[in-house]
KOLGU-4560 file (N, C-alpha, C; in nm, 3 decimals, padded with zeros to 5 digits):
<recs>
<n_xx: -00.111 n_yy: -02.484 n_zz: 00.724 ca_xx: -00.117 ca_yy: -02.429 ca_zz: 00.591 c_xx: -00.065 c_yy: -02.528 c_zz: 00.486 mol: A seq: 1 type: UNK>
<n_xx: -00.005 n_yy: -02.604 n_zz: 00.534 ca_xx: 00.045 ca_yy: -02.711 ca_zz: 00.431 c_xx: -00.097 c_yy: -02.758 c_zz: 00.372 mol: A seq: 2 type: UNK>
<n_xx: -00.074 n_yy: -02.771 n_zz: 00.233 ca_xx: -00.182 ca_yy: -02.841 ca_zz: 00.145 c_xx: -00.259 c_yy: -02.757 c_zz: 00.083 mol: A seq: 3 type: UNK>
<n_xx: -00.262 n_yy: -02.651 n_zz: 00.150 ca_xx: -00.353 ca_yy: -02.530 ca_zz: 00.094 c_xx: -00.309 c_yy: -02.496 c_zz: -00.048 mol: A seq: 4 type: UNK>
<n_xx: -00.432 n_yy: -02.432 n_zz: -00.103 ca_xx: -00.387 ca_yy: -02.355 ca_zz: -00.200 c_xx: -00.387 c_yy: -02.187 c_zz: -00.226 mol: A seq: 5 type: UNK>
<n_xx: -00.351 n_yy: -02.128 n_zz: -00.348 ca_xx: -00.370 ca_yy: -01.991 ca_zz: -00.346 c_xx: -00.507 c_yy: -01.979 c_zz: -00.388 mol: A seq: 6 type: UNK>
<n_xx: -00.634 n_yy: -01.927 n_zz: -00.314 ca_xx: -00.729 ca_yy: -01.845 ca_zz: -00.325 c_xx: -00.735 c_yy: -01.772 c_zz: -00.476 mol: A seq: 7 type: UNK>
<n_xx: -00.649 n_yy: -01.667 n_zz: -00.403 ca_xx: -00.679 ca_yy: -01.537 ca_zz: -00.498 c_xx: -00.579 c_yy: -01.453 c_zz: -00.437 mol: A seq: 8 type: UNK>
<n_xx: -00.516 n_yy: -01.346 n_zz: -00.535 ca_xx: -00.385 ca_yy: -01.314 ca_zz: -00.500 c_xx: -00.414 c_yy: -01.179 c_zz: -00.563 mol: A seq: 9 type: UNK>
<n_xx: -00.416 n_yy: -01.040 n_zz: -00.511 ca_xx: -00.378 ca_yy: -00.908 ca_zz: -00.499 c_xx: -00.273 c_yy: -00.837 c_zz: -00.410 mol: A seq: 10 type: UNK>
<n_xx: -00.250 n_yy: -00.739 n_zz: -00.463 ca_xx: -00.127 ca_yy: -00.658 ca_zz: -00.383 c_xx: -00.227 c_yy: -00.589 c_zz: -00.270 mol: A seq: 11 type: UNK>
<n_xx: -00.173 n_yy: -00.580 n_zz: -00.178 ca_xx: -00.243 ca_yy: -00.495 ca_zz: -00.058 c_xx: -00.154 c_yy: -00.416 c_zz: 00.058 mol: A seq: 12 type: UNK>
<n_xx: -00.208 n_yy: -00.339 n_zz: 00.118 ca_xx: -00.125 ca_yy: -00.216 ca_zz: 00.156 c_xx: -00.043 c_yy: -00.289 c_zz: 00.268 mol: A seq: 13 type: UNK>
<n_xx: 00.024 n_yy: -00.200 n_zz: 00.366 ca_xx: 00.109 ca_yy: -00.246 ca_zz: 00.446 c_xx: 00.019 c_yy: -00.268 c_zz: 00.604 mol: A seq: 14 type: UNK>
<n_xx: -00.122 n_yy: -00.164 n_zz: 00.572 ca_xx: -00.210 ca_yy: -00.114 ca_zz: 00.660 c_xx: -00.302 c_yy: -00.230 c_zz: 00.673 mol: A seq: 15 type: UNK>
<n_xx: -00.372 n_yy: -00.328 n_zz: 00.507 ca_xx: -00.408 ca_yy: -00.393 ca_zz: 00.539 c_xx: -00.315 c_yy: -00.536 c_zz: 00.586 mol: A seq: 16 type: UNK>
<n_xx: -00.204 n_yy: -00.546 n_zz: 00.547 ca_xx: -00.167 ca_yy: -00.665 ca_zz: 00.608 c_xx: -00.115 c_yy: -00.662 c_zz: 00.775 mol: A seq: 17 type: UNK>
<n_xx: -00.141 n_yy: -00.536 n_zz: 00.856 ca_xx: -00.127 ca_yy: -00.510 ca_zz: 01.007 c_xx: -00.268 c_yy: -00.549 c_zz: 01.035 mol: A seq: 18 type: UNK>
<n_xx: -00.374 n_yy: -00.534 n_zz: 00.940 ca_xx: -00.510 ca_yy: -00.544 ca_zz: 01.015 c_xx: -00.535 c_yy: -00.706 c_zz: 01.003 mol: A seq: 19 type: UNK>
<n_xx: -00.466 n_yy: -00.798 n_zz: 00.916 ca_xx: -00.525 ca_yy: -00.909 ca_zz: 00.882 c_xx: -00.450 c_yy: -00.979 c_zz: 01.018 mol: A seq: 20 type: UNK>
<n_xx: -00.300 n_yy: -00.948 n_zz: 00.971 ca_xx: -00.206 ca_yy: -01.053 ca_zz: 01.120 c_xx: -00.283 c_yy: -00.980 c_zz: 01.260 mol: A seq: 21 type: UNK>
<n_xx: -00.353 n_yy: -00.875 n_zz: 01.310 ca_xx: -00.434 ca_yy: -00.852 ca_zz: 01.401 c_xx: -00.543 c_yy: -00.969 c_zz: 01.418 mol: A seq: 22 type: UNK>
<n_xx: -00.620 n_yy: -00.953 n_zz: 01.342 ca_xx: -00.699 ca_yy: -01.090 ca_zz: 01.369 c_xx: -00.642 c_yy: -01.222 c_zz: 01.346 mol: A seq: 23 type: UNK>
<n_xx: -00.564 n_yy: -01.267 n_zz: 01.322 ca_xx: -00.543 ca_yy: -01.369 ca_zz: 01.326 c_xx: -00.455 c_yy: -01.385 c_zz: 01.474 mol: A seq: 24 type: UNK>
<n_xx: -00.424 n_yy: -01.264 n_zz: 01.542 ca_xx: -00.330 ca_yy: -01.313 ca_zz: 01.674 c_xx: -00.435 c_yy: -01.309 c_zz: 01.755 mol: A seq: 25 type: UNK>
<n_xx: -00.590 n_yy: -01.270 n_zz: 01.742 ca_xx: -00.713 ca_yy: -01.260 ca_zz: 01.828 c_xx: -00.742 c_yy: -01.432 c_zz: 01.850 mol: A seq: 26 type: UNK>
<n_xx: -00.697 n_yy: -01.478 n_zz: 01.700 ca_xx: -00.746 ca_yy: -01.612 ca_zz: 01.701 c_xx: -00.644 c_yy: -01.721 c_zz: 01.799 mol: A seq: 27 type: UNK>
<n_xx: -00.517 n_yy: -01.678 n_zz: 01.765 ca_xx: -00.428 ca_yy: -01.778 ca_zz: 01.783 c_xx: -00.277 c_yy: -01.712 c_zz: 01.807 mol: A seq: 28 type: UNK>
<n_xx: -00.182 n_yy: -01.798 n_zz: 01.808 ca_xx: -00.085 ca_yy: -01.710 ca_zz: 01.800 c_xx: 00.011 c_yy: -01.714 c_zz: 01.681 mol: A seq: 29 type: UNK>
<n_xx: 00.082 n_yy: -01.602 n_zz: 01.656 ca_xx: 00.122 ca_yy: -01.586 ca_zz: 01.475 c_xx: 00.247 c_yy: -01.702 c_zz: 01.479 mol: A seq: 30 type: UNK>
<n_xx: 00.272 n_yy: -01.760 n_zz: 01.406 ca_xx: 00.417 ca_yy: -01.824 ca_zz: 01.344 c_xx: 00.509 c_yy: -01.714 c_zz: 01.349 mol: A seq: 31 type: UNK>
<n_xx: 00.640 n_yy: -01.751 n_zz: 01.364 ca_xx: 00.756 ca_yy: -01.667 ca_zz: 01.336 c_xx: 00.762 c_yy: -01.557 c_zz: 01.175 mol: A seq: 32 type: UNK>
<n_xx: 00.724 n_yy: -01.575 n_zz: 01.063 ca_xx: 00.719 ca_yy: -01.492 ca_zz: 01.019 c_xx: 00.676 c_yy: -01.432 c_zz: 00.997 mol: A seq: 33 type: UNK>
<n_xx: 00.502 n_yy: -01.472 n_zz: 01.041 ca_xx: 00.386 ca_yy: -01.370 ca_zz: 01.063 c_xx: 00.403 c_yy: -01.271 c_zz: 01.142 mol: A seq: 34 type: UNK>
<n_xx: 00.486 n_yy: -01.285 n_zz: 01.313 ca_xx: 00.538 ca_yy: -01.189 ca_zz: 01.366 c_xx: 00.648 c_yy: -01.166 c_zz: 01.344 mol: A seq: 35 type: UNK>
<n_xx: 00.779 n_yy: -01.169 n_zz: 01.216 ca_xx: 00.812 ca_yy: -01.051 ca_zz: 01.205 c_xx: 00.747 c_yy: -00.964 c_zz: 01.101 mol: A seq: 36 type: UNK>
<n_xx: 00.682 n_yy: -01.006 n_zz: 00.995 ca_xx: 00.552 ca_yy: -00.934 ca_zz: 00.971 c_xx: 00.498 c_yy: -00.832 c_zz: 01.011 mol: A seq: 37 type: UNK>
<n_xx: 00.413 n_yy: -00.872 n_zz: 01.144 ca_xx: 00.358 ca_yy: -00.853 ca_zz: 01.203 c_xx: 00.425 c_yy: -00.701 c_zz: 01.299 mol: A seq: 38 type: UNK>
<n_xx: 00.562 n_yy: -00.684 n_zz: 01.341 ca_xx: 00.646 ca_yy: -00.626 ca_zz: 01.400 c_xx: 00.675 c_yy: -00.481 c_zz: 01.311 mol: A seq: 39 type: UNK>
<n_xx: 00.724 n_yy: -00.551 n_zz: 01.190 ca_xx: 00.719 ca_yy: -00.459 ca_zz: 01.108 c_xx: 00.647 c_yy: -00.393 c_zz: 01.023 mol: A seq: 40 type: UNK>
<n_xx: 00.500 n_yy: -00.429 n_zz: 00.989 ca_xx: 00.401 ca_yy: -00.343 ca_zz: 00.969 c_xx: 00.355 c_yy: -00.240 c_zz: 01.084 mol: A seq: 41 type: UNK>
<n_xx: 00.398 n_yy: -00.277 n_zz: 01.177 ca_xx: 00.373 ca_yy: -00.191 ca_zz: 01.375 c_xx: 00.461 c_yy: -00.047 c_zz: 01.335 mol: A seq: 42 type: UNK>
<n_xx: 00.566 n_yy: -00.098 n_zz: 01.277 ca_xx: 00.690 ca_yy: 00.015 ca_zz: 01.268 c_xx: 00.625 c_yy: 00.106 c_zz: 01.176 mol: A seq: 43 type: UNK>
<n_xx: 00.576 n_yy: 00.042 n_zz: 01.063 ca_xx: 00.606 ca_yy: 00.135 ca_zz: 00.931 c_xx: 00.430 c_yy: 00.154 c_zz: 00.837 mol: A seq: 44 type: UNK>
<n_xx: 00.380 n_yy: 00.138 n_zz: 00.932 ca_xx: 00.238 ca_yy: 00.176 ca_zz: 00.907 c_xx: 00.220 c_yy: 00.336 c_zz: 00.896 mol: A seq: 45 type: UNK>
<n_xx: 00.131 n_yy: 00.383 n_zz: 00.780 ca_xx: 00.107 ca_yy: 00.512 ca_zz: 00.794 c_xx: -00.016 c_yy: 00.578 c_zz: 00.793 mol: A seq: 46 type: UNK>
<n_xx: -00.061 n_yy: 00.463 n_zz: 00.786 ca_xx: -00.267 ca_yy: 00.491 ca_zz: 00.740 c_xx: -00.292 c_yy: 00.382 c_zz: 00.813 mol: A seq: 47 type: UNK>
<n_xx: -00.467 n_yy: 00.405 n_zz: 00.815 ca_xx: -00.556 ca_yy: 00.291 ca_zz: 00.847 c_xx: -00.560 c_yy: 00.228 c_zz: 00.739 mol: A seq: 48 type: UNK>
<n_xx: -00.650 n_yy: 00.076 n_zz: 00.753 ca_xx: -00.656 ca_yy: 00.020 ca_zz: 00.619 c_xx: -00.763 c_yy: 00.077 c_zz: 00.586 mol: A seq: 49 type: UNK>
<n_xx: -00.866 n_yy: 00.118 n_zz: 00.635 ca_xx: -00.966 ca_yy: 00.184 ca_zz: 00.535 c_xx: -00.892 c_yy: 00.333 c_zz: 00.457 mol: A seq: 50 type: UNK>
<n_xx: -00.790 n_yy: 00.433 n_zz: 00.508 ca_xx: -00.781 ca_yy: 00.532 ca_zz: 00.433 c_xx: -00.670 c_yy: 00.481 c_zz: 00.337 mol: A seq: 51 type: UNK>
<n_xx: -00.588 n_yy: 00.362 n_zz: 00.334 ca_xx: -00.494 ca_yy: 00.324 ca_zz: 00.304 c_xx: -00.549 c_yy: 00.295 c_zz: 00.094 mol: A seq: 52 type: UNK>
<n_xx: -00.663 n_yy: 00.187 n_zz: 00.162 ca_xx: -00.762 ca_yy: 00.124 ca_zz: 00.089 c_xx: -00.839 c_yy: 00.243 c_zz: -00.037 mol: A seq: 53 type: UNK>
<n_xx: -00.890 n_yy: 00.300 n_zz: 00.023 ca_xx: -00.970 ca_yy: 00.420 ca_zz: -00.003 c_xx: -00.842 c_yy: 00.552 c_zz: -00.117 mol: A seq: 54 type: UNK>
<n_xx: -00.728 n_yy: 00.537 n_zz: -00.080 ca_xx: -00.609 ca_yy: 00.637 ca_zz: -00.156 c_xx: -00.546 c_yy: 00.534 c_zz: -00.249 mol: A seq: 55 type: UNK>
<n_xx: -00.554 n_yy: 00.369 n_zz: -00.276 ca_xx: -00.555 ca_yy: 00.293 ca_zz: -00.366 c_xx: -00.644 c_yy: 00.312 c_zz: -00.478 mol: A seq: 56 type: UNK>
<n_xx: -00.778 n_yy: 00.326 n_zz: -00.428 ca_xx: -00.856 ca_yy: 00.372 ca_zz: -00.502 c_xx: -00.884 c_yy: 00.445 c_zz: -00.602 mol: A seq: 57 type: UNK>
<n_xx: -00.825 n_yy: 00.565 n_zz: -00.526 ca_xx: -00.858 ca_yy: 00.711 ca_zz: -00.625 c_xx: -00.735 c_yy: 00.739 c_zz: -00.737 mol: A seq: 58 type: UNK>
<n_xx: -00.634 n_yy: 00.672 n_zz: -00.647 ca_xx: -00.507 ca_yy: 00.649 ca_zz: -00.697 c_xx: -00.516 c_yy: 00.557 c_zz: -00.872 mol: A seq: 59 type: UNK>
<n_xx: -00.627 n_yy: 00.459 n_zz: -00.849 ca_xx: -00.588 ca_yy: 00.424 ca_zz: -00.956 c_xx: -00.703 c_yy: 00.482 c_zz: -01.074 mol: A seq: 60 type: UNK>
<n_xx: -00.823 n_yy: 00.530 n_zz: -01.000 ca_xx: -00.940 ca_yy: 00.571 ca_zz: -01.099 c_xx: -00.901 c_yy: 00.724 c_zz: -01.126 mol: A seq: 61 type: UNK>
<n_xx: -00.818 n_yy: 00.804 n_zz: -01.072 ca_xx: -00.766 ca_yy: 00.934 ca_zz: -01.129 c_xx: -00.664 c_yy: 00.943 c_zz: -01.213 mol: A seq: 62 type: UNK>
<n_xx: -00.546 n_yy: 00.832 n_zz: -01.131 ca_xx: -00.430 ca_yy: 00.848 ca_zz: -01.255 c_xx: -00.420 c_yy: 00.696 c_zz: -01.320 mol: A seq: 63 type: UNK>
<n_xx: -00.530 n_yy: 00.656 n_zz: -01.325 ca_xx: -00.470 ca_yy: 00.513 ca_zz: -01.465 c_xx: -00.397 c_yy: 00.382 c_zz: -01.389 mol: A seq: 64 type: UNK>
<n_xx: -00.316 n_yy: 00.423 n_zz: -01.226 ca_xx: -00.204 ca_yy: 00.301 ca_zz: -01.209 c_xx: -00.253 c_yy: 00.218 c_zz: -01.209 mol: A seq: 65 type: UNK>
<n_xx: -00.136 n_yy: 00.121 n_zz: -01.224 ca_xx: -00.200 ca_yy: -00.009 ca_zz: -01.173 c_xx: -00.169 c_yy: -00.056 c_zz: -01.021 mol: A seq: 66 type: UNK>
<n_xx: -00.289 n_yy: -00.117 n_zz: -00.960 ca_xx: -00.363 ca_yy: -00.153 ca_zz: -00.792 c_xx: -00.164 c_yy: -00.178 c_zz: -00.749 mol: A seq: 67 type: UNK>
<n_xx: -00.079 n_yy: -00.276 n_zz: -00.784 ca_xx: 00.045 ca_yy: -00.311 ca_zz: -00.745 c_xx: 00.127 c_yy: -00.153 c_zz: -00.714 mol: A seq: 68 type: UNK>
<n_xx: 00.119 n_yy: -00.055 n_zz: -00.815 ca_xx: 00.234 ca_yy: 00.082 ca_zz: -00.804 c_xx: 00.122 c_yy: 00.168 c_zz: -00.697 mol: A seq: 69 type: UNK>
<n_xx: 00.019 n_yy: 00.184 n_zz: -00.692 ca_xx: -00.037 ca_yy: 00.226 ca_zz: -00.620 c_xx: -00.060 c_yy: 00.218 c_zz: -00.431 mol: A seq: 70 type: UNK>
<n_xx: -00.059 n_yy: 00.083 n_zz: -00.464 ca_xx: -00.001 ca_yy: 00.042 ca_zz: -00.323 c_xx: 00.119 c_yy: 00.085 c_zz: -00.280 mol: A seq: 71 type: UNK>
<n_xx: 00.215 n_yy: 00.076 n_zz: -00.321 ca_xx: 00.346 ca_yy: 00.117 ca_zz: -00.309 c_xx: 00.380 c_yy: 00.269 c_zz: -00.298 mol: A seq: 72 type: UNK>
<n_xx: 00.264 n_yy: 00.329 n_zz: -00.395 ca_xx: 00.245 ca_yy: 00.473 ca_zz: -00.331 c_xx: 00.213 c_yy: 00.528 c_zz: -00.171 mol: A seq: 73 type: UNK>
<n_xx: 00.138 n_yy: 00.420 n_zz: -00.163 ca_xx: 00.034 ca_yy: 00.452 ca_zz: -00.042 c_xx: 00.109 c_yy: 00.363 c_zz: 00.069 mol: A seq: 74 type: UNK>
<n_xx: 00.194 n_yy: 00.261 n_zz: 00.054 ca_xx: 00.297 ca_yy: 00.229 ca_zz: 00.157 c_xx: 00.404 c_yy: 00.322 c_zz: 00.194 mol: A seq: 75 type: UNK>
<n_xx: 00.485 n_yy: 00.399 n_zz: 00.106 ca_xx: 00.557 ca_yy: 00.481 ca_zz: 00.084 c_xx: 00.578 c_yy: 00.619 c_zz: 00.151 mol: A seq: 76 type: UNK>
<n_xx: 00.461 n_yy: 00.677 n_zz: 00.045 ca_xx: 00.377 ca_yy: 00.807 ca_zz: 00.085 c_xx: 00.508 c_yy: 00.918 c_zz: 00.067 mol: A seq: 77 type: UNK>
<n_xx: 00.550 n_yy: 00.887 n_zz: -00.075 ca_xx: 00.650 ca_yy: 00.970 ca_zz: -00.101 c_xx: 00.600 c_yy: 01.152 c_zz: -00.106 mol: A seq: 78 type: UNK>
<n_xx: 00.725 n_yy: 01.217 n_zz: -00.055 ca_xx: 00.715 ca_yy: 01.353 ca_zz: -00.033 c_xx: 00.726 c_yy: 01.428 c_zz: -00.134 mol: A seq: 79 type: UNK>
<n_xx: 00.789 n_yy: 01.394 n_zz: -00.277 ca_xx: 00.830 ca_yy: 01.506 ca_zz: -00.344 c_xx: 00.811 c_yy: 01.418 c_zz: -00.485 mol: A seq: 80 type: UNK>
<n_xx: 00.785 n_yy: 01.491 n_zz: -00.584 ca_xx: 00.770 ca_yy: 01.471 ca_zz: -00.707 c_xx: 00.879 c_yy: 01.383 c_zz: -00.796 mol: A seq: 81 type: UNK>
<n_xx: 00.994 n_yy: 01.391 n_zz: -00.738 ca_xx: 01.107 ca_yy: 01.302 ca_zz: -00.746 c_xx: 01.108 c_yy: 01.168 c_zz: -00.762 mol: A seq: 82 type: UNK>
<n_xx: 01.069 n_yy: 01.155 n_zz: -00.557 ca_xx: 01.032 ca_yy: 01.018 ca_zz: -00.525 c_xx: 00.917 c_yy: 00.947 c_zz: -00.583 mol: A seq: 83 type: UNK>
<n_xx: 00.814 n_yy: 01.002 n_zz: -00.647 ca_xx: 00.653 ca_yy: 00.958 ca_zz: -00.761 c_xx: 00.783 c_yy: 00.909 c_zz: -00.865 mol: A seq: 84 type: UNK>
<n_xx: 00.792 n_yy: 01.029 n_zz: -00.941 ca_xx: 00.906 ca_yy: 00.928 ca_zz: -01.051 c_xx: 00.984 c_yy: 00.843 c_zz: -01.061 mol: A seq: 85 type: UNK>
<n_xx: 01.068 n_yy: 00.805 n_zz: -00.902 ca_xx: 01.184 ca_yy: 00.746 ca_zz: -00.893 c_xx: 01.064 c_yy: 00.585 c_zz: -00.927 mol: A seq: 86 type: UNK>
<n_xx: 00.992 n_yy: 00.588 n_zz: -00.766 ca_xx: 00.858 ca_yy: 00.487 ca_zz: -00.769 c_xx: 00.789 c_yy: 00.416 c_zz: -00.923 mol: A seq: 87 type: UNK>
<n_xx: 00.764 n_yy: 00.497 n_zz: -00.972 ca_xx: 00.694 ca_yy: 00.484 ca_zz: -01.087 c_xx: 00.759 c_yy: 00.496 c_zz: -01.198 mol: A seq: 88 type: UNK>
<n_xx: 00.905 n_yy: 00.452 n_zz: -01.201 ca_xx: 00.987 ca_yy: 00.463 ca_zz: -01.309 c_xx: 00.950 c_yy: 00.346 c_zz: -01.448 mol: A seq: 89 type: UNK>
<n_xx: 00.915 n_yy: 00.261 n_zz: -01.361 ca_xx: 00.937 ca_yy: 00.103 ca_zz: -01.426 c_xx: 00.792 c_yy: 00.032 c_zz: -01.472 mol: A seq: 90 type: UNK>
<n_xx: 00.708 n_yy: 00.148 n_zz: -01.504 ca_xx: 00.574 ca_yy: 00.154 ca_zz: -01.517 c_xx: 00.507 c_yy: 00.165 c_zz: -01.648 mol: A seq: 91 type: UNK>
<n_xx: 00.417 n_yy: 00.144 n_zz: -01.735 ca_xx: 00.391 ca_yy: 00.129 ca_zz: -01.870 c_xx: 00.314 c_yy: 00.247 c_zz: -01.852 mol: A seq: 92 type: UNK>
<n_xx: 00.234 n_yy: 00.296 n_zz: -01.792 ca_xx: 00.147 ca_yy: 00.379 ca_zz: -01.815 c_xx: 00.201 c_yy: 00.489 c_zz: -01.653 mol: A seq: 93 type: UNK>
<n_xx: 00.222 n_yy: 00.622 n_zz: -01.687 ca_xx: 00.263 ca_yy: 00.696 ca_zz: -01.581 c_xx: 00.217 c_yy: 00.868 c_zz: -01.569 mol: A seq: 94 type: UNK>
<n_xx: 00.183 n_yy: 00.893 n_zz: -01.454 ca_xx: 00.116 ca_yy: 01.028 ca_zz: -01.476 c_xx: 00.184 c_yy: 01.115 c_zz: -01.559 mol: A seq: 95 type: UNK>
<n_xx: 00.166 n_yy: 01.198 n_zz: -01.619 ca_xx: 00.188 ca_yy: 01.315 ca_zz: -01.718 c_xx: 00.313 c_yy: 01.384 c_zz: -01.614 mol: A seq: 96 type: UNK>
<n_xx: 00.349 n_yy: 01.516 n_zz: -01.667 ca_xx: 00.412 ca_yy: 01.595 ca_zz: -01.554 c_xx: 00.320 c_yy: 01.709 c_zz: -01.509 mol: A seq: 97 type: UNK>
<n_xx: 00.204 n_yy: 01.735 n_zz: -01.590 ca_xx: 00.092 ca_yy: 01.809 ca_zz: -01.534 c_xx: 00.030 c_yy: 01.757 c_zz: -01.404 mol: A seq: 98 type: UNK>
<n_xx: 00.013 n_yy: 01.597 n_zz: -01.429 ca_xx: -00.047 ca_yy: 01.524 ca_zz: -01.297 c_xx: 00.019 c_yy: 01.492 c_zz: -01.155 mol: A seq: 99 type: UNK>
<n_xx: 00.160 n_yy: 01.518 n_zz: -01.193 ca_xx: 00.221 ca_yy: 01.438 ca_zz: -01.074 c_xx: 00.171 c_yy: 01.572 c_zz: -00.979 mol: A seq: 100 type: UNK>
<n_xx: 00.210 n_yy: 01.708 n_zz: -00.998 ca_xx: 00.163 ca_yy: 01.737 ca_zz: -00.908 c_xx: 00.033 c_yy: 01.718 c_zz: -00.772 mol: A seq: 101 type: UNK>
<n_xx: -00.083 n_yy: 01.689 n_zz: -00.861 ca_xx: -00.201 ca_yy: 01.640 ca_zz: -00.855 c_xx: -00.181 c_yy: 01.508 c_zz: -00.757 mol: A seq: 102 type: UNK>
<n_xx: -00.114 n_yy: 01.434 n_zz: -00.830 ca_xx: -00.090 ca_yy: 01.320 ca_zz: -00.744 c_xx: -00.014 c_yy: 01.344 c_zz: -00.622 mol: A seq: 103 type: UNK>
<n_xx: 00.066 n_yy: 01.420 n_zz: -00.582 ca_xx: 00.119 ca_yy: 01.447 ca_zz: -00.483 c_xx: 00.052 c_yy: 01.521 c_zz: -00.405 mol: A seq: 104 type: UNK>
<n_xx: -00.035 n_yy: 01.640 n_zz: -00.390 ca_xx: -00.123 ca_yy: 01.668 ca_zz: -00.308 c_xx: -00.197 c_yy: 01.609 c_zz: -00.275 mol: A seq: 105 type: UNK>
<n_xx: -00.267 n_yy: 01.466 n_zz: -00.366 ca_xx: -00.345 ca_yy: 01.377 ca_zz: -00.296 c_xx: -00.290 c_yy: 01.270 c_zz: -00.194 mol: A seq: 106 type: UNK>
<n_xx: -00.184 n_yy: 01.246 n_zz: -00.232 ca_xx: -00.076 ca_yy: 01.231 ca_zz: -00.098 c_xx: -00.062 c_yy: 01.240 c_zz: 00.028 mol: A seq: 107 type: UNK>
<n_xx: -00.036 n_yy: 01.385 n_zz: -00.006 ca_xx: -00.011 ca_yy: 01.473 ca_zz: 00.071 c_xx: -00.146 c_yy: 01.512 c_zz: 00.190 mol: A seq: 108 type: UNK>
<n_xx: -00.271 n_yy: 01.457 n_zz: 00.132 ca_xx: -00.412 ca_yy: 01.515 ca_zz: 00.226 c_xx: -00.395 c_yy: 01.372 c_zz: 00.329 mol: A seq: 109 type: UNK>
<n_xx: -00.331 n_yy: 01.267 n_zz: 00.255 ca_xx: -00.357 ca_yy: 01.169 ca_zz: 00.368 c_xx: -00.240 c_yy: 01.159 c_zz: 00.463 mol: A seq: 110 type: UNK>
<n_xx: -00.104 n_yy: 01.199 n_zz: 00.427 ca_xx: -00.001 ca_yy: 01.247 ca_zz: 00.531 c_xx: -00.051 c_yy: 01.283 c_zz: 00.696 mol: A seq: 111 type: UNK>
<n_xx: -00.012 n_yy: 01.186 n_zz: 00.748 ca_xx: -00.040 ca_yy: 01.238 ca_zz: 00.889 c_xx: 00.136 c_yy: 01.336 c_zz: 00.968 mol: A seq: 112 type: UNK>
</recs>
């Protein structure tokens, strides 16, 4: 990796970065911080990356967030209307208090 540069740089879930260090241990084997990475996305995964991906989505074309707080929703997968606010404190644009509910049942459908 030395010499490389940055591509292109987005926030992405916890789901997709278990699916990316997956293929790359198909290829080879991970560096030390790829597997602890790698270890700890194992632990604290809560979605696939497609439903992970897919609740980023709606997340941001229903309530306005931005792709970075949204992720963090969907890493999270906070339980209570609290934890949305605590999350989304530090945010320029933030659901209403009509919406959070809203936002929390959509949550809540991908809760396993």
């Amino acid at each position: 990796m030395i010499g490389s540069g940055v591509v292109s740089e987005r926030p992405v879930t916890l789901a997709e970065v278990l699916e990316l260090l997956e293929g790359i241990k198909k290829e080879r084997e991970l560096r030390y911080e790829q597997r602890l990475d790698y270890d700890y996305a194992q632990k604290f995964v809560r979605l696939k990356a497609g439903e992970a991906a897919k609740l980023v989505e709606e997340l941001v074309k229903t309530f306005g967030l931005r792709e970075g707080a949204a992720v963090q929703l969907v890493d999270l997968l906070p339980g209570t209307q609290e934890e949305v606010e605590l999350l989304l404190s530090k945010e320029r644009k933030r659901p209403s208090p009509e919406e959070l509910p809203k936002l929390l049942e959509l949550l809540n459908q991908y809760r396993k």
